[in-house]
Structure formats: structure tokens, C-alpha cells
DSSP file (Angstrom, degrees, kcal/mol; ACC not computed):
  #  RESIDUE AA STRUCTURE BP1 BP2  ACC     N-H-->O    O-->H-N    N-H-->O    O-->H-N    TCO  KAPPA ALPHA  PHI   PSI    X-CA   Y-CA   Z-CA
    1    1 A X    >         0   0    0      0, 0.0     3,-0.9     0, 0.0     0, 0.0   0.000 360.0 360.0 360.0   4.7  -19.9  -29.6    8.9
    2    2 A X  G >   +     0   0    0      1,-0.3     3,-2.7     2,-0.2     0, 0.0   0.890 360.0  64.6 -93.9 -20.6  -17.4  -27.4    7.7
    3    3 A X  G 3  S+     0   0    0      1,-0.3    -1,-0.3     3,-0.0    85,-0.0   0.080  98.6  61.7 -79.6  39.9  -19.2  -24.0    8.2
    4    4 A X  G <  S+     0   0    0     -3,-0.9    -1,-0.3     2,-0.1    -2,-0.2   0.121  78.1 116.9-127.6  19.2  -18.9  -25.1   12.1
    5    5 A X  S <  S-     0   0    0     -3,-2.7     2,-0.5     1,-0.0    -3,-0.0  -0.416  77.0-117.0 -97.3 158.7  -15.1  -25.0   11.5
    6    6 A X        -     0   0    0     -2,-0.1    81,-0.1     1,-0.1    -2,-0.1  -0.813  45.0 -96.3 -95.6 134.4  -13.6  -22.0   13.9
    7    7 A X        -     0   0    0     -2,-0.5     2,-0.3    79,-0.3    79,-0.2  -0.178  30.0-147.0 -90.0-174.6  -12.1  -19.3   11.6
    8    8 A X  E     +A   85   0A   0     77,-2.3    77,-0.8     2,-0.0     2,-0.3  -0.603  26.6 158.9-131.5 152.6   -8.5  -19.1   10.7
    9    9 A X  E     +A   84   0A   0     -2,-0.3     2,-0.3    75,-0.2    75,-0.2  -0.541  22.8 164.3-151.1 103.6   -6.6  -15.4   10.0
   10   10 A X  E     -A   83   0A   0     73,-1.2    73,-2.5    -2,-0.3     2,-0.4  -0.986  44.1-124.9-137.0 153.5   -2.9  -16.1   10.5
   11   11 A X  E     +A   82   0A   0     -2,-0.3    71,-0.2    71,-0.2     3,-0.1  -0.604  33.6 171.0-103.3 106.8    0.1  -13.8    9.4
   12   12 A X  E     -     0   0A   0     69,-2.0     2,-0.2     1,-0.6    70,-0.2   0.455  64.8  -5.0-133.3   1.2    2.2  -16.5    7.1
   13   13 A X  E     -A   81   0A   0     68,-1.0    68,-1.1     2,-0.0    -1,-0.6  -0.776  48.8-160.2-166.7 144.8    5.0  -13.6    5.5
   14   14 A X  E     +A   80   0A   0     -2,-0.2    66,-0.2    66,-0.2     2,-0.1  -0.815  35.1 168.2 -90.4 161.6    5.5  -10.1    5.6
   15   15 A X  E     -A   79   0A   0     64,-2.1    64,-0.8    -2,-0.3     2,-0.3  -0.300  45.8-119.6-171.5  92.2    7.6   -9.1    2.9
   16   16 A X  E     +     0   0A   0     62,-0.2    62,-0.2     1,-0.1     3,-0.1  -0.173  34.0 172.9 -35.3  85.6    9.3   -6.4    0.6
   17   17 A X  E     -     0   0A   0     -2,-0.3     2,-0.3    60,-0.2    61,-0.2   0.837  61.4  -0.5 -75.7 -33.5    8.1   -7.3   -2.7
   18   18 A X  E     +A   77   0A   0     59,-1.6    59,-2.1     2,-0.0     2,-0.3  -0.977  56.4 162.0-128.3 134.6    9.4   -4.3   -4.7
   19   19 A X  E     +A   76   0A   0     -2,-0.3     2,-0.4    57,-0.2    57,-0.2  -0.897   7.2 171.2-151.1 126.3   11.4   -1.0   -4.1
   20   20 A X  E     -A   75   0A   0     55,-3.1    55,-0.8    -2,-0.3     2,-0.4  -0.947  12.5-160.2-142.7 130.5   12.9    0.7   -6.6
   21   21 A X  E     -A   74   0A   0     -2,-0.4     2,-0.3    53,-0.2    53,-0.2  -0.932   7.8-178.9 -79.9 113.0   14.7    4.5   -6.1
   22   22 A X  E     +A   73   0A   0     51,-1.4    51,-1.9    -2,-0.4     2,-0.3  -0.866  23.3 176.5-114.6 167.5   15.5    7.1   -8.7
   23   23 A X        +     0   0    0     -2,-0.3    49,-0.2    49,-0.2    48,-0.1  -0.696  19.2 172.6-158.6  91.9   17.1   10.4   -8.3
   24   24 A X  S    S+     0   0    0     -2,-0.3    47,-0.1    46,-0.2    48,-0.1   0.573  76.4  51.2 -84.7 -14.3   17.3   11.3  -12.5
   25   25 A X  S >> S+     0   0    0     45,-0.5     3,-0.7    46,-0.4     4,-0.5   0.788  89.2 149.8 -90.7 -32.2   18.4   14.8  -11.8
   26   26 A X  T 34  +     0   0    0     45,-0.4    -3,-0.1     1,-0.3    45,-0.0  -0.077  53.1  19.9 -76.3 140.4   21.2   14.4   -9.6
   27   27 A X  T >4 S+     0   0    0      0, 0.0     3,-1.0     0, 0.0    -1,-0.3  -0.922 128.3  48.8 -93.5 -21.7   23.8   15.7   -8.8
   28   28 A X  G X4 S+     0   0    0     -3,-0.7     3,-0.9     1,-0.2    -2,-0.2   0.738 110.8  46.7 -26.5 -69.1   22.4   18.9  -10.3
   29   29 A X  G >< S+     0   0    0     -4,-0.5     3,-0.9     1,-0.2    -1,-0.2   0.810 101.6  65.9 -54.3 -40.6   18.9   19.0   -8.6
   30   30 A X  G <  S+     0   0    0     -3,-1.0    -1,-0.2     1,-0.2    -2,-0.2   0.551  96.2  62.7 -81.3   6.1   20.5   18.1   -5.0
   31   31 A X  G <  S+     0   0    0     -3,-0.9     2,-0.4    -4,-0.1    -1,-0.2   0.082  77.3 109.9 -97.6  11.5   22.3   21.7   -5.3
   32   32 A X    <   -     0   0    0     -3,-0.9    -3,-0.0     1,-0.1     0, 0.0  -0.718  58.0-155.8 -98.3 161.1   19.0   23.8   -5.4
   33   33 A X        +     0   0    0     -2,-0.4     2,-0.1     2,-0.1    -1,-0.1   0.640  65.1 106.5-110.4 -35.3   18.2   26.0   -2.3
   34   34 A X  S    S-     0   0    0      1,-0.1     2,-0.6     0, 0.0    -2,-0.1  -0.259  82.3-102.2 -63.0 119.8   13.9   25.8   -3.4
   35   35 A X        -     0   0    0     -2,-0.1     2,-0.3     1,-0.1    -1,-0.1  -0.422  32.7-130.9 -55.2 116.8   11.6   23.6   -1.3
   36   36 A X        -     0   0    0     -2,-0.6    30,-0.2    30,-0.1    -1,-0.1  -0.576  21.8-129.5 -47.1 107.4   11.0   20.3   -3.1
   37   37 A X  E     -B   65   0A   0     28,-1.1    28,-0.8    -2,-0.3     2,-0.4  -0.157  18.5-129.0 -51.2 165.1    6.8   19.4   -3.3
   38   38 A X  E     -B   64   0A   0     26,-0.2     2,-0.5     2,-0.0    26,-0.2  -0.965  20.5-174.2-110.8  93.7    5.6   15.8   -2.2
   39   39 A X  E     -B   63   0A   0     24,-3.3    24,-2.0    -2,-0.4     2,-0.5  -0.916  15.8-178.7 -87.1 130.1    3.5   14.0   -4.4
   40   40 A X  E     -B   62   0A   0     -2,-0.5     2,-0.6    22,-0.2    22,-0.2  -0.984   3.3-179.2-109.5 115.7    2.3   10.4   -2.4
   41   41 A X  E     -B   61   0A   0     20,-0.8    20,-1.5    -2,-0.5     2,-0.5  -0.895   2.9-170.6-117.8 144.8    0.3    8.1   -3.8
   42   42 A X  E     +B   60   0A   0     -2,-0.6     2,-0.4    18,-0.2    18,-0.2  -0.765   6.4 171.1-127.6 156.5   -0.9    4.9   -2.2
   43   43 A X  E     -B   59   0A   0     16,-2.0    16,-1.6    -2,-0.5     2,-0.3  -0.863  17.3-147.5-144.1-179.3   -2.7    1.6   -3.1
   44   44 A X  E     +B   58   0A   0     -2,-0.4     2,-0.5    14,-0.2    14,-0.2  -0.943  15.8 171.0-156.7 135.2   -3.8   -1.9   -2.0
   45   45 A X  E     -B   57   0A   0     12,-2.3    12,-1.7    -2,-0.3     2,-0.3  -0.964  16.7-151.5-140.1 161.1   -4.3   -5.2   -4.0
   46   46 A X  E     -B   56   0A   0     -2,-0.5     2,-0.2    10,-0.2    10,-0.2  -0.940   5.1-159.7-149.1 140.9   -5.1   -9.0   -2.9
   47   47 A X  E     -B   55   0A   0      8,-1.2     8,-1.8    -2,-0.3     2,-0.3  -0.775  20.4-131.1-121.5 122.9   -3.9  -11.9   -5.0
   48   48 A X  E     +B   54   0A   0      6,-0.3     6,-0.2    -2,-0.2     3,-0.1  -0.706  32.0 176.8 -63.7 124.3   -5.9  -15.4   -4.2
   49   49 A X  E     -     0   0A   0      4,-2.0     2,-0.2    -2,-0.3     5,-0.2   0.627  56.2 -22.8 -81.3 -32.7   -2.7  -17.7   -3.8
   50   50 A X  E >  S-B   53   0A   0      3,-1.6     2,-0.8     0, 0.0     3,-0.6  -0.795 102.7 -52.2-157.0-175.9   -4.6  -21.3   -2.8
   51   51 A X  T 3  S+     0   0    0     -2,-0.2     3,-0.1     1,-0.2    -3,-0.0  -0.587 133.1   4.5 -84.2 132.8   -7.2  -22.0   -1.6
   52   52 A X  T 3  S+     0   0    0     -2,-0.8    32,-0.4     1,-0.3     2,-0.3   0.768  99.8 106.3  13.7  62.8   -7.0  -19.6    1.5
   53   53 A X  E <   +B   50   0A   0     -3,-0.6    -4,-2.0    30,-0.2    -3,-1.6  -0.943  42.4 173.6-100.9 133.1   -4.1  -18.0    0.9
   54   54 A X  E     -B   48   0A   0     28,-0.4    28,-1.5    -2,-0.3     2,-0.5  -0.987  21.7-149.3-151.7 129.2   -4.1  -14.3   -0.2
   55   55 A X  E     -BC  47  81A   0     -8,-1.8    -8,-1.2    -2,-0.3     2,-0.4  -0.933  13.1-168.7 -99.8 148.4   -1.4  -12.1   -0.7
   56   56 A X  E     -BC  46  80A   0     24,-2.5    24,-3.4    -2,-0.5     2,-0.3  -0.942   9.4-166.6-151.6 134.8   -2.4   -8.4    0.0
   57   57 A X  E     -BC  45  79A   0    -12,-1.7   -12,-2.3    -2,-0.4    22,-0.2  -0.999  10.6-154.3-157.4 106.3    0.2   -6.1   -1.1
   58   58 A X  E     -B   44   0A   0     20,-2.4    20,-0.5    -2,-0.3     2,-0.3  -0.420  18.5-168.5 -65.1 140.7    0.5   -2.2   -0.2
   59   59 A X  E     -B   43   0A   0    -16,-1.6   -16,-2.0    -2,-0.2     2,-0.5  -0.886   8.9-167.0-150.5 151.9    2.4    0.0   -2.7
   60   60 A X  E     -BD  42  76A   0     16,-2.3    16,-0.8    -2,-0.3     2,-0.5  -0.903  12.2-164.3 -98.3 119.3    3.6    3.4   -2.4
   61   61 A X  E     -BD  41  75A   0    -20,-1.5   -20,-0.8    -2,-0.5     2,-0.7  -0.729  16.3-167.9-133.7 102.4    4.9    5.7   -5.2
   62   62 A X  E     -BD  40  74A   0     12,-0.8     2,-0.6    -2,-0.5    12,-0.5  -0.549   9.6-176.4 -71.8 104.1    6.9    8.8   -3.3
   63   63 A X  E     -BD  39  73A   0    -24,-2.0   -24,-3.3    -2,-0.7     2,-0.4  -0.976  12.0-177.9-128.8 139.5    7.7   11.9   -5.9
   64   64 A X  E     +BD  38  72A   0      8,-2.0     8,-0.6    -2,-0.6     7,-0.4  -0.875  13.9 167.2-127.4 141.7    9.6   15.0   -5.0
   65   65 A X  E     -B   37   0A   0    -28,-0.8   -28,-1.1    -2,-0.4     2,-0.4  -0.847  30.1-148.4-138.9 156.8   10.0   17.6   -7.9
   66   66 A X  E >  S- D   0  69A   0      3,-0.6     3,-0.9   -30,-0.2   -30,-0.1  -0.849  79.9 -31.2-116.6 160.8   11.1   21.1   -7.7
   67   67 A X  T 3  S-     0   0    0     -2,-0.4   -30,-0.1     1,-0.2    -2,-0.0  -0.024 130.2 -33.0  31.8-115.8    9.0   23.2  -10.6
   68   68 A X  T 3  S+     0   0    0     -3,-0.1    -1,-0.2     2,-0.1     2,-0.1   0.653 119.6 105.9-108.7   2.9    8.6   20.4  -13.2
   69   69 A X  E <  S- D   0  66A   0     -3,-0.9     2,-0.7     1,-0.1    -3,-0.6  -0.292  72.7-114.3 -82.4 151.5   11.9   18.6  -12.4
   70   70 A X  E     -     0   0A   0     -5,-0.2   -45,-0.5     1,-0.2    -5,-0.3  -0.789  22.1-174.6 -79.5 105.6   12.3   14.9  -10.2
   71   71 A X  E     -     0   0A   0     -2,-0.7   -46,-0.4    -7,-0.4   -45,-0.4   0.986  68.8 -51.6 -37.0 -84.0   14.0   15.4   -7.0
   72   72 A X  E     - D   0  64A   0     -8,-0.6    -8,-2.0   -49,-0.2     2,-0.4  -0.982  58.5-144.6-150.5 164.6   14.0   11.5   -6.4
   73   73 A X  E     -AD  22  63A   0    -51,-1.9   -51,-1.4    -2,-0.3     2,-0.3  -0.885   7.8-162.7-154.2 136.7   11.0    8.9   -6.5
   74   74 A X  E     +AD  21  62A   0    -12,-0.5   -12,-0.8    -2,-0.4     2,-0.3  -0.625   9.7 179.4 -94.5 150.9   10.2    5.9   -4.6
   75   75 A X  E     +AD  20  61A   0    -55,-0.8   -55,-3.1    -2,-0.3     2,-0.2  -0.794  12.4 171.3-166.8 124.5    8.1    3.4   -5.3
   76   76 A X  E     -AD  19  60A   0    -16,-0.8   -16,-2.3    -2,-0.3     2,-0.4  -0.923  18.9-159.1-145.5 141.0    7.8    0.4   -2.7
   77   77 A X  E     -A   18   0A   0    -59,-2.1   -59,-1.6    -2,-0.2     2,-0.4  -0.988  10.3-170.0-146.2 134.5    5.3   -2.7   -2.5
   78   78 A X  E     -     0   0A   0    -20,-0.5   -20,-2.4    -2,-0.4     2,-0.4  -0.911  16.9-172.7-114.4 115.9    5.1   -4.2    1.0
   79   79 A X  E     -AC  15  57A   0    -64,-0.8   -64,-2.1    -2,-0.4   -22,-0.3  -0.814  17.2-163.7-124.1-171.1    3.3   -7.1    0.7
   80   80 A X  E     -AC  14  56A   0    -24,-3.4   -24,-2.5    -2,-0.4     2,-0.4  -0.976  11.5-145.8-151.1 138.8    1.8   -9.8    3.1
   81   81 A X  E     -AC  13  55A   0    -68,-1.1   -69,-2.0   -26,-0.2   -68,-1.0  -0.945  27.3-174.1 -96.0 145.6    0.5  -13.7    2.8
   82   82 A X  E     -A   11   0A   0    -28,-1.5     2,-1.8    -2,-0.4   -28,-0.4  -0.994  28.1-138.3-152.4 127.2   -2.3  -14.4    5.0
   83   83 A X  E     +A   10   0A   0    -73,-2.5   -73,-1.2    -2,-0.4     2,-0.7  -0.579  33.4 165.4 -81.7  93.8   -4.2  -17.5    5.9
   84   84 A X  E     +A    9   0A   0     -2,-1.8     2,-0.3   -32,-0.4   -75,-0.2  -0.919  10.2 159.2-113.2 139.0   -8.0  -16.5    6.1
   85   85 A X  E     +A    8   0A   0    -77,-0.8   -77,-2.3    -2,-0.7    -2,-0.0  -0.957  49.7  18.2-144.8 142.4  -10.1  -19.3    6.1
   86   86 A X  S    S+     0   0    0      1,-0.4     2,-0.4    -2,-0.3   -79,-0.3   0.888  76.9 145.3  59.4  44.7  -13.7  -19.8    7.3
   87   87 A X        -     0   0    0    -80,-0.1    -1,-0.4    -3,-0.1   -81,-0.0  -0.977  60.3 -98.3-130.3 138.3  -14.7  -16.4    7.4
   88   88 A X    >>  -     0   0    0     -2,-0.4     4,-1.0     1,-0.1     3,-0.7  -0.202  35.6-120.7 -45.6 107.1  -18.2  -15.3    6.5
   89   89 A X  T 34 S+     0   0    0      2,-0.3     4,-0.2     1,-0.2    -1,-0.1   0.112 108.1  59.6 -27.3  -2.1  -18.3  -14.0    2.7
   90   90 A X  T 34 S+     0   0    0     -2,-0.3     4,-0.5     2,-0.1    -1,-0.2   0.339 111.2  39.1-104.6 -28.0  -19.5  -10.4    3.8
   91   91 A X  T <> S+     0   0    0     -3,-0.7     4,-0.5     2,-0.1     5,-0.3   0.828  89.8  83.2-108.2 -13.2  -16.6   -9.9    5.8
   92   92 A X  H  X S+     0   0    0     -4,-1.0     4,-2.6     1,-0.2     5,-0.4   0.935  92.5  59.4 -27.6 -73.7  -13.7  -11.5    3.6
   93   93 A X  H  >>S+     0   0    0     -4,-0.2     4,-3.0     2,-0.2     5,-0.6   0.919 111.7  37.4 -38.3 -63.2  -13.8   -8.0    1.8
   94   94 A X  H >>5S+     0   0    0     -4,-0.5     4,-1.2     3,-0.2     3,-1.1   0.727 112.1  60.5 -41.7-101.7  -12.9   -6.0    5.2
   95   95 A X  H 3<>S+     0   0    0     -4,-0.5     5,-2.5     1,-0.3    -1,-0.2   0.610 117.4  24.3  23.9 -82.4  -10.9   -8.6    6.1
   96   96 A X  H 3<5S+     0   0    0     -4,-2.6    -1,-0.3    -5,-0.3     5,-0.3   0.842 126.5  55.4 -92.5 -30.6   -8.4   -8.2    3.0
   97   97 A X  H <<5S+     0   0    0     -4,-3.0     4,-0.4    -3,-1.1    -2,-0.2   0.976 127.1   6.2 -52.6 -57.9   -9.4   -4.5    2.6
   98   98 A X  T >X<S+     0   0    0     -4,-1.2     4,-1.4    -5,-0.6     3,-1.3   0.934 124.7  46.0-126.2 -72.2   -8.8   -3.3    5.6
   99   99 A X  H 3>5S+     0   0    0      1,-0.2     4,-1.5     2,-0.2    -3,-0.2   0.725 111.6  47.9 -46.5 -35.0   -6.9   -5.7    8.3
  100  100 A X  H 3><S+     0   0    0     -5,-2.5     4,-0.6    -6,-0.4    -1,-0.2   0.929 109.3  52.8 -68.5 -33.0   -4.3   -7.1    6.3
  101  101 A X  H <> S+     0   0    0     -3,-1.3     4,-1.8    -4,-0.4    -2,-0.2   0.662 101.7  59.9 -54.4 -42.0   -3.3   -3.8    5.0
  102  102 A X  H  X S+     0   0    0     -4,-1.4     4,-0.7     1,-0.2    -1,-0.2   0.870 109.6  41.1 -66.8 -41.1   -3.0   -2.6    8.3
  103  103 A X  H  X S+     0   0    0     -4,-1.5     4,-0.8     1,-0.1    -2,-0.2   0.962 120.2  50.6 -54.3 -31.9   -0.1   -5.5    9.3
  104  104 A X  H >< S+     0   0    0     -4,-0.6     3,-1.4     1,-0.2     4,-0.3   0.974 102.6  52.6 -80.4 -55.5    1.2   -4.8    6.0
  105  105 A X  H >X S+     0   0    0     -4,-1.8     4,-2.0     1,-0.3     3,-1.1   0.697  95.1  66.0 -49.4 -46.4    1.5   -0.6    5.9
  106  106 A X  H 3X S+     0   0    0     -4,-0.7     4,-1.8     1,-0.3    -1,-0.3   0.976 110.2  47.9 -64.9 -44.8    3.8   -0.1    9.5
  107  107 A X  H <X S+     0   0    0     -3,-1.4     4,-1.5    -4,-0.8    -1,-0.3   0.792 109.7  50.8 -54.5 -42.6    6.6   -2.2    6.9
  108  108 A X  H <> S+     0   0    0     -3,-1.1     4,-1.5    -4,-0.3    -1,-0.2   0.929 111.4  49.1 -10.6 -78.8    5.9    0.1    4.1
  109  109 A X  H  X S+     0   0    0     -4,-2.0     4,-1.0     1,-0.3    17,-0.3   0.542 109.1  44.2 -59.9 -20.4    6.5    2.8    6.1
  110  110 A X  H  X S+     0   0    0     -4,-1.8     4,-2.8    -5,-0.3     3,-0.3   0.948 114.7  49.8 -91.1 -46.9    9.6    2.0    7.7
  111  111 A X  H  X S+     0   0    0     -4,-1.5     4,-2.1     1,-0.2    -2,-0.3   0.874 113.1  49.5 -62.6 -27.6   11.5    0.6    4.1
  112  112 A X  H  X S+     0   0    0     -4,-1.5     4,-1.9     2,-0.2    -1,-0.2   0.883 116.4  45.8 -99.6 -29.5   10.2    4.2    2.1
  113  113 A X  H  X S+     0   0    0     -4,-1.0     4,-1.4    -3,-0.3     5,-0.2   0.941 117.6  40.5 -62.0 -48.1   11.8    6.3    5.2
  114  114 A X  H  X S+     0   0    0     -4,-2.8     4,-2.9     2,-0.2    -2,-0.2   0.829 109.2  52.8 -97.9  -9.2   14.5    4.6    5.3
  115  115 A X  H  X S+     0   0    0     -4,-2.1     4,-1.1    -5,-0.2    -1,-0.2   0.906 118.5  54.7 -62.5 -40.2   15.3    4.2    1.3
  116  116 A X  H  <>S+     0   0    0     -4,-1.9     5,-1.6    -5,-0.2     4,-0.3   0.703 108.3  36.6 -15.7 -58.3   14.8    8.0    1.9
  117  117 A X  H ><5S+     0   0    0     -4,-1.4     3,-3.0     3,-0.2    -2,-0.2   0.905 121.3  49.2 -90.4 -67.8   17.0    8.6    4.4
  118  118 A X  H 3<5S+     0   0    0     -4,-2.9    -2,-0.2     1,-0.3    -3,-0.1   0.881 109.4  54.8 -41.7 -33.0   19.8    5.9    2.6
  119  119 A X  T 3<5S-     0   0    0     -4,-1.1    -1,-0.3     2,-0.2    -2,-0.2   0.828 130.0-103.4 -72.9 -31.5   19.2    7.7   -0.6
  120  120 A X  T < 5S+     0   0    0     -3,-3.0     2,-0.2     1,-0.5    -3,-0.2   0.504  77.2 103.4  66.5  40.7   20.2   11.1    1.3
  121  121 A X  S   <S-     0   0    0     -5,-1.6    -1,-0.5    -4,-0.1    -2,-0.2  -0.788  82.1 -79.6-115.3 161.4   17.4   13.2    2.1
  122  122 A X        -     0   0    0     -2,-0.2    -1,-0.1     1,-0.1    -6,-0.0  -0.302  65.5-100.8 -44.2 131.0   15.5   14.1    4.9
  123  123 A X        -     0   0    0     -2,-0.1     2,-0.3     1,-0.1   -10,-0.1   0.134  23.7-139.7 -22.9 154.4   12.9   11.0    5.5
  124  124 A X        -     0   0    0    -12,-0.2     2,-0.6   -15,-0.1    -8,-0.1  -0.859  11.6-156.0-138.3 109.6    9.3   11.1    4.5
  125  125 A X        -     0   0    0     -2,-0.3     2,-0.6   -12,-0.1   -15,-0.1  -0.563  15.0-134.4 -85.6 112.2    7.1    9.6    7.0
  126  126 A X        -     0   0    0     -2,-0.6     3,-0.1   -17,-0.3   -17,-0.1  -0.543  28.4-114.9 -79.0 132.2    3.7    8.3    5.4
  127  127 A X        -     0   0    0     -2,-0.6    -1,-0.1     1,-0.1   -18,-0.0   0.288  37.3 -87.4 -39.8 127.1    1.0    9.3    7.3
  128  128 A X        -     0   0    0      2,-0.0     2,-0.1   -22,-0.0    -1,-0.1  -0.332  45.3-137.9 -51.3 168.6   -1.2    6.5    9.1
  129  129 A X        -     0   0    0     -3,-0.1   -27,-0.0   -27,-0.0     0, 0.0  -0.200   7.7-144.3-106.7-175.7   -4.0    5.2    6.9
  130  130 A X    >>  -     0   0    0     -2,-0.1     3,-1.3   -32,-0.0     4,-0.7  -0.458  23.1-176.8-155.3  79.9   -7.2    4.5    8.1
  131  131 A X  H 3> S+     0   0    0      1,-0.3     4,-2.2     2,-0.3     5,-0.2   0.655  76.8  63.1 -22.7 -44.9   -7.9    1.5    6.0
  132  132 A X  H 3> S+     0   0    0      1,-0.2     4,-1.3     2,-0.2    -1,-0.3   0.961 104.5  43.5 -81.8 -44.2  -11.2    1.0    7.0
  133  133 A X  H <> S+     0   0    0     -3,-1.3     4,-1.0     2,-0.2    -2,-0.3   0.741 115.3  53.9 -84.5 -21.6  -12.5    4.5    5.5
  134  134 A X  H  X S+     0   0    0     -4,-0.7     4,-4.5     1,-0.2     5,-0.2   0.941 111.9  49.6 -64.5 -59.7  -10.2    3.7    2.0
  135  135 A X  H  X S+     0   0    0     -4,-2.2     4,-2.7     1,-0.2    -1,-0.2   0.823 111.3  39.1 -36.6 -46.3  -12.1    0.6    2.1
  136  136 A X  H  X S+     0   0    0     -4,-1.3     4,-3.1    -5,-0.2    -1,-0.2   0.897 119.1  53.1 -73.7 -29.5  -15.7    2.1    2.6
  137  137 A X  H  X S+     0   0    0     -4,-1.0     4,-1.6     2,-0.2    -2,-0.2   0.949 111.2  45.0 -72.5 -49.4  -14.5    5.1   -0.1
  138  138 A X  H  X S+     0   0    0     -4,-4.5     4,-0.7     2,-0.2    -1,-0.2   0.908 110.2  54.2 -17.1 -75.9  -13.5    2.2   -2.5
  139  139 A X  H >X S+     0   0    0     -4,-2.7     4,-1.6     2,-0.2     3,-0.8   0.896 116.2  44.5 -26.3 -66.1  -17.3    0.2   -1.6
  140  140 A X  H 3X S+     0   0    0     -4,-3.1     4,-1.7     1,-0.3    -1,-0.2   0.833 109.2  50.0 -64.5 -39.2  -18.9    3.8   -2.8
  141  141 A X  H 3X S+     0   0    0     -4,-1.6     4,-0.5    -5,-0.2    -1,-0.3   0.758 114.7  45.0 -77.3 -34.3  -16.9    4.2   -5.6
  142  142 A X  H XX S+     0   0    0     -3,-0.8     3,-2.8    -4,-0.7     4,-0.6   0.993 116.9  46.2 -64.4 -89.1  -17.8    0.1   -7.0
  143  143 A X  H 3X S+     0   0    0     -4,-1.6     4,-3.6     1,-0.4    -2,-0.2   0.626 109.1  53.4 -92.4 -36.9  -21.3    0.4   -6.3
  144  144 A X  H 3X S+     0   0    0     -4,-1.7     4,-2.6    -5,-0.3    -1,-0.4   0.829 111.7  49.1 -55.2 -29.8  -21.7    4.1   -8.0
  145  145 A X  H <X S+     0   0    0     -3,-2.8     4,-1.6    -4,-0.5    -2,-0.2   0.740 106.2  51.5 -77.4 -24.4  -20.2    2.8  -10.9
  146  146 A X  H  X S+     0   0    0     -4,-0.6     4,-0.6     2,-0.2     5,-0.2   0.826 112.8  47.3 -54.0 -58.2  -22.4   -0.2  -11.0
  147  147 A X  H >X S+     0   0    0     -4,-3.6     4,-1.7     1,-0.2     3,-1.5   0.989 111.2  56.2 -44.6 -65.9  -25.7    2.4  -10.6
  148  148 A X  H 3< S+     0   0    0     -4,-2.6    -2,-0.2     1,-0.2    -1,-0.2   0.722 112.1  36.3 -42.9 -44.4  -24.1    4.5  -13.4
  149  149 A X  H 3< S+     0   0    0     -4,-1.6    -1,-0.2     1,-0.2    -2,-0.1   0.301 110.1  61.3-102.5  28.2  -23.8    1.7  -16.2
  150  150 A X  H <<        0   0    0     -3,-1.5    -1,-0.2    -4,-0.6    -2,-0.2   0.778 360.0 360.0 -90.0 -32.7  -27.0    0.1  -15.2
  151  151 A X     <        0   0    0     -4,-1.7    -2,-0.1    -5,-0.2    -1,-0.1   0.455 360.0 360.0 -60.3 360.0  -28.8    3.5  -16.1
């Protein structure tokens, strides 16, 4: 009877698991006149806590350099616990790929703008996601590497 149970996806933290700011040049570096580049990199990971319980955890790693020198760099993990329970084993993966990540990210976004901003530079707004194509790009990427060392 239990796969007649109605299923469960509930929101049970959001939370700022990590943030950490450096600025390794400064004061030296904040006196240059030369536009700083943007490096952004982004990720996603899920944790089994219990038996449904998952934490699914964003991170961000923000690098400004002018030439080969560090402006500042951010690096922030936004996480979330989430009760999914009684959801169909083909969609778990979406699920913690894509939806949780979508609660998680708008939190992200707002702590790396504003550690930005606190830090004293202009903000850097990360771009919206679309989780669901990271997810599918991910999918392709598993299952190509699985073809490759079966050959």
C-alpha cells in the first residue's frame, strides 16, 4: 500500500551553508582605472540526509581579475533540505536536479550581490539558470561517458 501514498515535496530549510570573500590584492588592485573580467562558475549537489530528506546545495565561485591579478573572489553555497517522498524513481533525478535548485538559486543570488556590494564593488547579478537544460546537459554528459567506457 505504500506506493498509493500521495507524494510529499516540502521546503524544510533554506540556508547559507558557506560564503567566504577575498580581495588578496587590495588596497593596491582597487586603485586601477582597467575593467576587471568576470569569471562565474556554478554547480549543484544533493546529499541523502534520511530517509527522504536531501539537501541540495547550489555553489557559486565569483572571480574578478585584472591581467593575471585577483580583484576579489566569492565563493557562496546556498543550500536547501527538502522532504521528497513518494515520488516515482524516474523523476527523483528532475526533482533534485532541477526543482530544488530552482528554490535554492534566487538565495544564492541575492547573498553573492550583496557580499559584493558589502565587500565594495559594484554588484554582480548571476544570471537566471535554467536548471532544467543543466540538468538534461549533465544526463548527456553521464550517459556519453557510460557509451565511451563501455567501448
Amino acid at each position: 500500500m505504500a506506493d498509493q501514498e500521495n507524494p510529499v515535496f516540502q521546503i524544510q530549510r533554506v540556508y547559507l551553508k558557506d560564503l567566504s570573500l577575498e580581495q588578496p590584492n587590495s588596497p593596491a588592485i582597487l586603485l586601477e582605472q582597467e575593467q576587471p573580467s568576470v569569471d562565474i562558475q556554478l554547480g549543484v549537489e544533493a546529499t541523502p540526509v534520511a530517509e527522504g530528506i536531501f539537501e541540495v546545495a547550489v555553489t557559486a565561485t565569483v572571480q574578478t581579475k585584472i591581467q593575471d591579478k585577483t580583484v576579489f573572489l566569492v565563493e557562496a553555497k546556498q543550500a536547501g533540505i527538502f522532504e521528497i517522498r513518494n515520488i516515482p524513481e524516474e523523476q527523483m533525478g528532475a526533482v533534485i536536479g532541477v526543482a530544488c535548485p530552482q528554490i535554492v538559486y534566487p538565495y544564492l543570488r541575492g547573498n553573492v550581490a550583496d557580499t559584493i556590494t558589502r565587500a565594495g564593488f559594484p554588484p554582480v547579478h548571476l544570471a537566471e539558470i535554467n536548471f532544467q537544460a543543466m540538468y538534461e546537459q549533465q544526463q548527456a554528459a553521464a550517459a556519453e561517458a557510460i557509451n565511451a567506457t563501455a567501448q
